[in-house]
N, C-alpha and C positions, 0 to 999 in steps of 0.2 A: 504494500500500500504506500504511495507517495505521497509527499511534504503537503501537494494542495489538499487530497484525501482528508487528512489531520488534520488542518486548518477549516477544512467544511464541517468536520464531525466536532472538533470548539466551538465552533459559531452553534452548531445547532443545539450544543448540551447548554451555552450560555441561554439560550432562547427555551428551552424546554424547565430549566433553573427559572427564569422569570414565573412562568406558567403555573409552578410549582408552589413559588411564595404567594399569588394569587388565588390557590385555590386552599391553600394552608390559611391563609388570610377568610376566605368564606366560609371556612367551616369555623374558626370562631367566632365567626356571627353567628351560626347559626346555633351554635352551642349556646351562646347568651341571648338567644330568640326568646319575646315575650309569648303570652298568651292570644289566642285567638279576639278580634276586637269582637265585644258587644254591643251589638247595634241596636238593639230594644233599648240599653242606657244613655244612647247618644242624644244631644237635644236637634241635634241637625246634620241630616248626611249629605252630602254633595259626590254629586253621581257628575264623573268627568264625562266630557260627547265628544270623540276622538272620531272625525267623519274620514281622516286616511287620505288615500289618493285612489283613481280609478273609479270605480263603481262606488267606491266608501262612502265621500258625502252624502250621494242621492238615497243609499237604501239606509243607512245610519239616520239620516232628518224624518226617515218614516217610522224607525223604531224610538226614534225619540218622540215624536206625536204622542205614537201607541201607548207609551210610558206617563207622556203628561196626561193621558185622557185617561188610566188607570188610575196617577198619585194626585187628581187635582184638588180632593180637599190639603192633603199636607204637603202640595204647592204654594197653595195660596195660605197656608200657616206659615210657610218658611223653613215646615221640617224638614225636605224634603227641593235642594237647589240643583238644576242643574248649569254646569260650567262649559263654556264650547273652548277647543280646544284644537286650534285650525294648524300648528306646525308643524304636523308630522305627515305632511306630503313627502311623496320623493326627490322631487324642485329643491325646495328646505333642506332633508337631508344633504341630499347632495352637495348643497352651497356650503354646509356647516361641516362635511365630510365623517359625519356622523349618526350613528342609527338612529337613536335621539339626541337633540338639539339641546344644549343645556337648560335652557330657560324655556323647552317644553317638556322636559324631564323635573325643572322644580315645580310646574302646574301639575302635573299628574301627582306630586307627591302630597299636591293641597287634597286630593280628592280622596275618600273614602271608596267606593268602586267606581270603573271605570266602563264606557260602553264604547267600544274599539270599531271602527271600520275595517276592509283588508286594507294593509298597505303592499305597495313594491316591492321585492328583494330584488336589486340586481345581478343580472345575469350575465357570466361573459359572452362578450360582443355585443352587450346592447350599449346605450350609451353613455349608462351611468357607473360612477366610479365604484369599487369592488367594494363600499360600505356592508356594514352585519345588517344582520335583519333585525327588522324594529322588532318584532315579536318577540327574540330571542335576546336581544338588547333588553326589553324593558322587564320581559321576565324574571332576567337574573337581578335587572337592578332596583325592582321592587317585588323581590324575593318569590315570585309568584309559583312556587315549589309543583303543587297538582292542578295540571289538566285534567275535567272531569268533564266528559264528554257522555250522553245518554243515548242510545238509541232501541225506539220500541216501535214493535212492529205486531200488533197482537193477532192481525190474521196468519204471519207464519210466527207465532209462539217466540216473538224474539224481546226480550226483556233485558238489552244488557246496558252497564255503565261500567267506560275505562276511566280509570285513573293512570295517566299517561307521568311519568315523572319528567318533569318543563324544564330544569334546570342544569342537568347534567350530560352521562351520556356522549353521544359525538356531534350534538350540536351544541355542546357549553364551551368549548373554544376552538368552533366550528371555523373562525375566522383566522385563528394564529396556528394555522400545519404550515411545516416546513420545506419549501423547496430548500432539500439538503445541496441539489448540484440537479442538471438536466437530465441524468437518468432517476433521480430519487427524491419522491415527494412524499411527507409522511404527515399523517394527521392525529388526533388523539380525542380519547374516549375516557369521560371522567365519571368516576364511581363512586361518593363516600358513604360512608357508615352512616352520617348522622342524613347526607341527603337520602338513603336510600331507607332508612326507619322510618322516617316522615311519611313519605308517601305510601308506604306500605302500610304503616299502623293507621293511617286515613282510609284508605282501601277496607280494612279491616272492623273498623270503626264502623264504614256505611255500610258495611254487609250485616253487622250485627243490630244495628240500629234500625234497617230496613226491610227486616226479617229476610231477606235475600240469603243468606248464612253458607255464601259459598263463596271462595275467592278464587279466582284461574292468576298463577305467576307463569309470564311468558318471557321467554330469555333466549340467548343461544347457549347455554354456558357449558354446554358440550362440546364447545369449539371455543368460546369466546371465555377460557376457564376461570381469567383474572377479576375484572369488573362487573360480568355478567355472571360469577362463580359468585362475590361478592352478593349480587342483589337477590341472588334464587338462598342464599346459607341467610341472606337477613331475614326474608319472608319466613322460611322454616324455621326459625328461633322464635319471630314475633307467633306465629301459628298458633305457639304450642300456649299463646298467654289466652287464645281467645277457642276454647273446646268446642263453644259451641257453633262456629264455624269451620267449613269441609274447606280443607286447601286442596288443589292441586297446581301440577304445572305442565307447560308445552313447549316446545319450542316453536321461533316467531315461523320459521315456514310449513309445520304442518296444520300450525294453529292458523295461518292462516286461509288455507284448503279448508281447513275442521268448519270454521264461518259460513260454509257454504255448503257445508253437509248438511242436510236436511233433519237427517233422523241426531245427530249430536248436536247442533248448535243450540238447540232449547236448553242444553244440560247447562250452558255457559250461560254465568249471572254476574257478578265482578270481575274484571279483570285487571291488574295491577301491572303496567310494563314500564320499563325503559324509555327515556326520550324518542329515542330513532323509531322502535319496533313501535311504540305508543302511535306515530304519525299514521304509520303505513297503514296500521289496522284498524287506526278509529275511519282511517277516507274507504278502507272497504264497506265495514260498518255501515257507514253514512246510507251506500247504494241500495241497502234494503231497505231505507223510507223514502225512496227518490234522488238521492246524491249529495254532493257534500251543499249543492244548494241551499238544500231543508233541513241542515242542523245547527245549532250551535254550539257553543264552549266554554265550558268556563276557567278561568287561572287565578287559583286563590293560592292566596298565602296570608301570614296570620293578621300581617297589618292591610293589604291591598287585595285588592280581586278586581281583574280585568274580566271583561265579557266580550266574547266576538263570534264573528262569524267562521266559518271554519275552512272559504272556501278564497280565493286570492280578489285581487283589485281588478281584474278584465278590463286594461287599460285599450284593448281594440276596440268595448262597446263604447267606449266613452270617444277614441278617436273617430268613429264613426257615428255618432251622433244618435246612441241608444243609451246612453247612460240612465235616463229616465224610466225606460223598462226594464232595469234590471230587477232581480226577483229580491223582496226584500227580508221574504220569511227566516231565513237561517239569521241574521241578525237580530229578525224578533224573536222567534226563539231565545237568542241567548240572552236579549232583555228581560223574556220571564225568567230565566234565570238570576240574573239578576234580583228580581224582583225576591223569588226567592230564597237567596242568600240575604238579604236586609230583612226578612221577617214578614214578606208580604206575601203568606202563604195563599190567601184568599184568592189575590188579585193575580199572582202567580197561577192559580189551578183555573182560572176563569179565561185566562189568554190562551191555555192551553186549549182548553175545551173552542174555543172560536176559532184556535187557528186548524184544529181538526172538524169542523164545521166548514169553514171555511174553502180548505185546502183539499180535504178526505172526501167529504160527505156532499155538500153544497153544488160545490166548485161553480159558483154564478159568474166569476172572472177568472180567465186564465194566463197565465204572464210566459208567453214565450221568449222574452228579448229581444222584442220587436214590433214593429206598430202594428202586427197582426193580433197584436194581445193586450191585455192591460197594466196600463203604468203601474210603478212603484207606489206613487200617491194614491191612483184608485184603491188598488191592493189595500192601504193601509184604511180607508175611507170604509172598505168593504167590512174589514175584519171591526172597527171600531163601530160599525154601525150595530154588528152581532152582538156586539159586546155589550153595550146598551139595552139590549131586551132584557126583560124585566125576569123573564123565563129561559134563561137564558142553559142554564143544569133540563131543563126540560125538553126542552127542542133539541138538545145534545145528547142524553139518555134516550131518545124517539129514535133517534138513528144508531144508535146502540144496539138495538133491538134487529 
């Protein structure tokens, strides 16, 4: 091996040494992590309205409506503010050379939960600089540890919710792998103890709390024996504290075939993954209630909780002058959620019931992405007018039946 060999593998262990104090550094925080916030004791929550770039504005301004015409007595109390929160375009990024912008990173940190449009990541060859992705940026930097993503489907028996771990993984320094030299690019997958309890003992938590009382752990760690050995050995410790939930586990490629087993995927009710395998699986998921269109997502952690859609900014409808029809439901979805994670179970299981009225049962508007369909605004005009009947459990139970 020669002199410049030696001189690339220094530079890379100096650069992989940084990465190290960095992530040594996050797990002390996360060791001195307070308690989950109480939001029933708060006198006033402020919900940030992050509209993004591409399709984000147009269907974000509709789940925002949806949200004031839900919270409008403890609007008009002041319990209850919402903040807009317009710099996390990819223009801005861009300018600032950064996934969030400092001074749209200390608004987000005013807000109590957040309601997220898709933003950008760029891609090489397009024309923005190699900036991280906002979702991945704002994750880590307001700690936002579980992606908890639902998906039911009750005509094929499908009842599941992942909890995706957000923060580590091989998208937690997704942005610093090393071109060692032109034949050798390496990147890295980060694993800890204390991130991988977390979202696991939450996993755990909603399986027993939701009488659900079975947890799926998916991992490769038959191959991937280090980090993904790591997160399948913390599950089987935390397992043994909660009896009266069934563990098991799979790995991410047959479990993700098993998804689309007929006769096995009823058996699957939590499931608890990895960053990476988390993605892949919640976007198959998504296909069995129509695509990642129709869902949403949430990323909670104990001080923040962002809420978004789960599908990207379709910056071509917006170049082509369809941004207005883009489909708005996956973002309202993740509004009721929102809604309830702050304690607004009612208003939460009411949006539900209309937007399966709506969307399932009704369908008196249909949003193609195109002027052959109905805009965003109707969309939301439609659903909000459901929501208003007085009978509203009624006329949703009738079509139950």
């Amino acid at each position: 091996m020669g002199l410049k060999h030696l001189e690339e593998i220094e530079k890379a262990k100096a650069h992989f040494g940084k990465i190290l104090e960095e992530q040594f550094t996050r797990i002390d925080r996360m060791k001195a992590e307070s308690e989950f916030v109480d939001y029933a004791s708060k006198d006033q929550i402020v919900i940030g309205i992050v509209g993004g770039d591409g399709i984000g504005p147009f269907i974000t301004a509709e789940a925002e409506k949806v949200l004031a015409f839900l919270l409008k007595d403890d609007v008009e109390k002041e319990r209850v503010v919402f903040k807009e929160i317009d710099g996390l375009t990819i223009e801005n990024r861009a300018a600032c050379g950064k996934a969030i912008p400092d001074d749209v990173l200390a608004e987000l940190k005013e807000c109590d939960v957040i309601l997220k449009g898709p933003t950008t990541t760029p891609r090489e060859g397009d024309k923005w600089p190699n900036i991280e992705s906002a979702n991945v940026a704002m994750r880590r930097e307001l700690d936002l540890f579980a992606n908890v993503r639902p998906v039911s489907v009750p005509e094929k028996d499908i009842d599941w919710t992942f909890y995706r771990e957000n923060t580590e993984g091989g998208y937690a320094v997704g942005s610093k792998g090393v071109h060692v030299n032109d034949d050798l690019a390496i990147d890295f997958t980060v694993t800890t103890q204390e991130g991988s309890e977390r979202i696991i003992r939450a996993a755990f938590d909603y399986a027993k709390k939701s009488g659900k009382n079975k947890v799926t752990v998916v991992t490769k760690a038959n191959v991937i024996k280090t980090t993904d050995g790591k997160f399948l050995d913390t599950a089987k410790a935390i397992a043994k504290e909660y009896p009266e939930v069934e563990m098991d586990d799979w790995y991410i490629d047959i479990m993700t075939a098993k998804l689309v087993d007929e006769k096995r995927r009823s058996q699957f009710k939590v499931m608890v993954l990895p960053n990476l395998y988390g993605d892949i699986l919640t976007d198959e998921a998504a296909e069995f209630q129509g695509g990642v269109g129709t869902a949403g997502s949430a990323n909670i952690g104990k001080r923040y909780a962002m809420f978004e859609a789960i599908h990207g900014s379709a910056p071509r409808m917006v170049d082509e002058g369809r941004g207005q029809y883009a489909d708005p439901c996956s973002i309202i979805r993740a509004a009721g959620m929102l809604l309830e994670h702050i304690g607004y179970m009612d208003e939460a299981r009411k949006l539900q019931m209309a937007l399966d009225i709506c969307g399932n049962f009704e369908k008196k508007l249909e949003i193609t992405g195109r002027d052959t369909g109905a805009t965003g605004a109707e969309y939301a005009e439609y659903l909000m007018k459901t929501l208003s009947q007085d009978n509203l459990e009624e006329v949703f139970n009738s079509y139950q039946k």
